[in-house]
C-alpha positions as CSV (number, residue, x, y, z in Angstrom):
1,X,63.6,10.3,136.2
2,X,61.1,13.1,136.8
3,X,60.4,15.9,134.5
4,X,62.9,18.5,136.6
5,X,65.4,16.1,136.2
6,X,64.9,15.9,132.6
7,X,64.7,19.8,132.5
8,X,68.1,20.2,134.2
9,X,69.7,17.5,131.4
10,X,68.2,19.5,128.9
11,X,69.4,22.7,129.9
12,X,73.5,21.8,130.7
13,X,73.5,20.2,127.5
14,X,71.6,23.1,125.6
15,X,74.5,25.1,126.7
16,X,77.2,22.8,125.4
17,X,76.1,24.3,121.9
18,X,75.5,26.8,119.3
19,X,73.0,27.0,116.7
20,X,73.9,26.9,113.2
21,X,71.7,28.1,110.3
22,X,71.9,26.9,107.2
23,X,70.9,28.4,103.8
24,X,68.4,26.0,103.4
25,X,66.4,26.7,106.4
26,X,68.0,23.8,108.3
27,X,69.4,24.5,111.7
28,X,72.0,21.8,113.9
29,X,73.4,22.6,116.6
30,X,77.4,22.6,116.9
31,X,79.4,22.2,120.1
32,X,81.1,25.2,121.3
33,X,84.7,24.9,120.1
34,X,83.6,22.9,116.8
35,X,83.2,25.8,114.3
36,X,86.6,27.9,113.4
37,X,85.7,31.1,111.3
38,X,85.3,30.5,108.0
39,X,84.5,26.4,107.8
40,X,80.5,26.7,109.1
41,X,79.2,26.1,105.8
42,X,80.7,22.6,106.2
43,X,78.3,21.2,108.7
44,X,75.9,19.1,106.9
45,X,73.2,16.2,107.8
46,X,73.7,13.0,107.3
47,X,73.5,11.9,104.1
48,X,72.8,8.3,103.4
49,X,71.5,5.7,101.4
50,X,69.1,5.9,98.2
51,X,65.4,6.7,99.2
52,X,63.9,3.3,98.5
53,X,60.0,5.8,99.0
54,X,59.2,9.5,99.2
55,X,59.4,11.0,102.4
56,X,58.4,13.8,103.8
57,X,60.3,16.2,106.3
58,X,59.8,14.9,109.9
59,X,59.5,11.4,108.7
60,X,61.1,8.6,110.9
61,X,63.7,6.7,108.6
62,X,65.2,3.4,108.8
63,X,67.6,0.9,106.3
64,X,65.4,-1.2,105.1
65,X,65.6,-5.1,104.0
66,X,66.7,-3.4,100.1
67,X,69.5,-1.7,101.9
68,X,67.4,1.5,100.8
69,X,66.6,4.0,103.2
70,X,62.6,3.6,104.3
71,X,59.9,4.8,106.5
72,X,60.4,3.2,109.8
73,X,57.7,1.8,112.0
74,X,57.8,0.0,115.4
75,X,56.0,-3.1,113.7
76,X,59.2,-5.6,114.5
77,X,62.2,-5.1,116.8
78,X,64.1,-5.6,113.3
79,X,62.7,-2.6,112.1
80,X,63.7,-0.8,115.5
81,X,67.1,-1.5,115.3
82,X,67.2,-0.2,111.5
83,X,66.1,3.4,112.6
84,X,68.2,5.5,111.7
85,X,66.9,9.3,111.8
86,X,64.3,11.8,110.6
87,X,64.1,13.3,107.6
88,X,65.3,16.9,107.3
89,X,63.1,17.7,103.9
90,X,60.7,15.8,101.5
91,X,62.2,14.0,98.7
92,X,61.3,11.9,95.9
93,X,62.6,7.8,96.2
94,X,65.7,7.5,94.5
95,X,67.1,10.0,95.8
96,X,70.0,10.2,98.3
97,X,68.5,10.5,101.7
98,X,69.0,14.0,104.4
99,X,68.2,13.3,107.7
100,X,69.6,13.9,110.8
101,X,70.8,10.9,113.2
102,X,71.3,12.9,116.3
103,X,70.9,16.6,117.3
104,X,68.8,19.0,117.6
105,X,66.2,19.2,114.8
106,X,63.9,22.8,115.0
107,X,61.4,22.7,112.6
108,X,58.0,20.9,114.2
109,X,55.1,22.1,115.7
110,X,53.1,21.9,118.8
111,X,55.5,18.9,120.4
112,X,54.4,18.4,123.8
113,X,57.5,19.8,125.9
114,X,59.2,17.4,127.9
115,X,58.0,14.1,126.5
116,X,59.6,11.1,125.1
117,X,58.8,10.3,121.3
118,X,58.7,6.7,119.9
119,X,58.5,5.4,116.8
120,X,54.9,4.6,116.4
121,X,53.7,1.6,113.9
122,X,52.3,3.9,111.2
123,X,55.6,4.1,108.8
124,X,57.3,7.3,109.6
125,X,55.4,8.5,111.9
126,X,56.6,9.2,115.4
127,X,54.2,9.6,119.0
128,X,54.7,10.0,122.3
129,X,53.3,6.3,122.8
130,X,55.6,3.6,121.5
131,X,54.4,1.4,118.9
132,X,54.3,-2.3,118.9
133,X,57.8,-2.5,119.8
134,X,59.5,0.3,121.6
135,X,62.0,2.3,120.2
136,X,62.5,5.7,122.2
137,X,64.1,8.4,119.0
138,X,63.7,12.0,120.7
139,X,62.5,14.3,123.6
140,X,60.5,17.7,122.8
141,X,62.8,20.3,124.5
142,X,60.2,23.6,123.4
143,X,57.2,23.1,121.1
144,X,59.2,22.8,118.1
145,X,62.5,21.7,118.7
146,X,63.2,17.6,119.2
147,X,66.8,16.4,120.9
148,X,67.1,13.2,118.3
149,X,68.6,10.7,119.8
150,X,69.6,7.3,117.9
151,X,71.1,5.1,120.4
């Protein structure tokens, strides 16, 4: 698939959807038709699992072997297949886990547009190279906003 291709994806599926601001600075997209008046304030991120670490926001999560959610790395296919989002603010371990397992998320900075993000093998950190194993988790749609994809 070349990059136009990807562009064109991008764009009929950017217009499938709204963008809803939260109070907390955290934006998700909604489909058009999802939100009746009055019930916005209901769309949340996931919420998940204890935080078996701190994380910080951006952070690539995963279950880890504890059952607690971790920093996830592309050390192991295992670990691949436990990915299950990026974190949507820092936090202190213990407690319960925000992240967001597929959308749009709008906070980075200088993401190069149009590229495919990996999990890298440095726990929770994500690159446009894969890391040992390859597990693809977003594309950079502008310079700060990243379509996660968990699939």
């Amino acid at each position: 698939m070349d990059f136009s291709e990807i562009n064109e994806k991008i764009d009929r599926l950017m217009k499938q959807f709204i963008w809803h601001n939260h109070a907390d600075g955290y934006t998700q997209p909604v489909f058009l038709g999802q939100l009746t008046q009055g019930t916005s304030h209901d769309i949340k991120p996931v919420a998940g699992g204890i935080l078996g670490e701190a994380i910080a926001n951006g952070d690539a999560l995963m279950i880890g072997t504890d059952g607690k959610i971790h920093k996830a790395n592309a050390s192991s296919q295992a670990n691949c297949d436990r990915f299950v989002g990026i974190a949507i603010q820092s936090q202190a371990s213990g407690e319960n886990a925000l992240y967001i397992s597929s959308g749009f998320k709008t906070d980075y900075t200088g993401l190069a547009v149009g590229s495919v993000y990996y999990l890298s093998n440095t726990s929770g950190v994500i690159s446009t190279s894969p890391g040992s194993y390859t597990k693809r988790v977003g594309i950079a749609v502008s310079d700060n906003t990243m379509l996660i994809i968990n699939n």
